[in-house]
N, C-alpha and C positions, 0 to 999 in steps of 0.2 A: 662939627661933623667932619670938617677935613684933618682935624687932628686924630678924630678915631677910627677914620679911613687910613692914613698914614700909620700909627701905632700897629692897625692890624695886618695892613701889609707886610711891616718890617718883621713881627710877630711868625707869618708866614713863612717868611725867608727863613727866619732865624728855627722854625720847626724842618724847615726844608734842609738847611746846612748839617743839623742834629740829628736828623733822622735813624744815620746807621746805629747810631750810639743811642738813641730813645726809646728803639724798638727791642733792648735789652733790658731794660725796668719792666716789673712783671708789673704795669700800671694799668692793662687792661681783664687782670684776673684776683682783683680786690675778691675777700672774701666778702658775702652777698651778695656778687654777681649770679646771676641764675644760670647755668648752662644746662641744658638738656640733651644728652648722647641718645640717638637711636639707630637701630640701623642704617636706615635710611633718611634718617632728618638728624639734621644740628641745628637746635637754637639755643641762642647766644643773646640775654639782658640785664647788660651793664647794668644793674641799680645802684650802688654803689659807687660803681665810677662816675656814673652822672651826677650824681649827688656830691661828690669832692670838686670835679668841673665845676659846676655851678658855686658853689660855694667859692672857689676861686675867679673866677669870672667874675663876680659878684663883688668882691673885696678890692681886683683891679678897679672895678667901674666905678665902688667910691672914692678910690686915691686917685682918678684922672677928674673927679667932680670938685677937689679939695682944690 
């Protein structure tokens, strides 16, 4: 537990040092994303992007189980 407490922390940082530069990858407008323009409402759901997330989330979790 204290190792994937640690991993996620440094993980944080290291999104935190990245940020100016991460927020230029168009990673959060995969196509299958849903977005809905209206006048007066904007919705916005990632499905796509959660699905590539998890997918990698997933592949970390069995290389720190190895």
């Amino acid at each position: 537990m204290q190792k994937t407490l640690i991993a996620l922390g440094i993980a944080l940082v290291l999104v935190g040092l990245f940020w100016p530069y991460l927020v230029r990858i168009p990673f959060g407008r995969l196509p299958g994303d849903i977005i809905i323009n209206k006048p007066q409402l904007k919705i916005y759901i990632p499905v796509t992007t959660m699905i590539l997330v998890s997918v990698v989330i997933s592949i970390i979790m069995w290389l720190l189980r190895k």
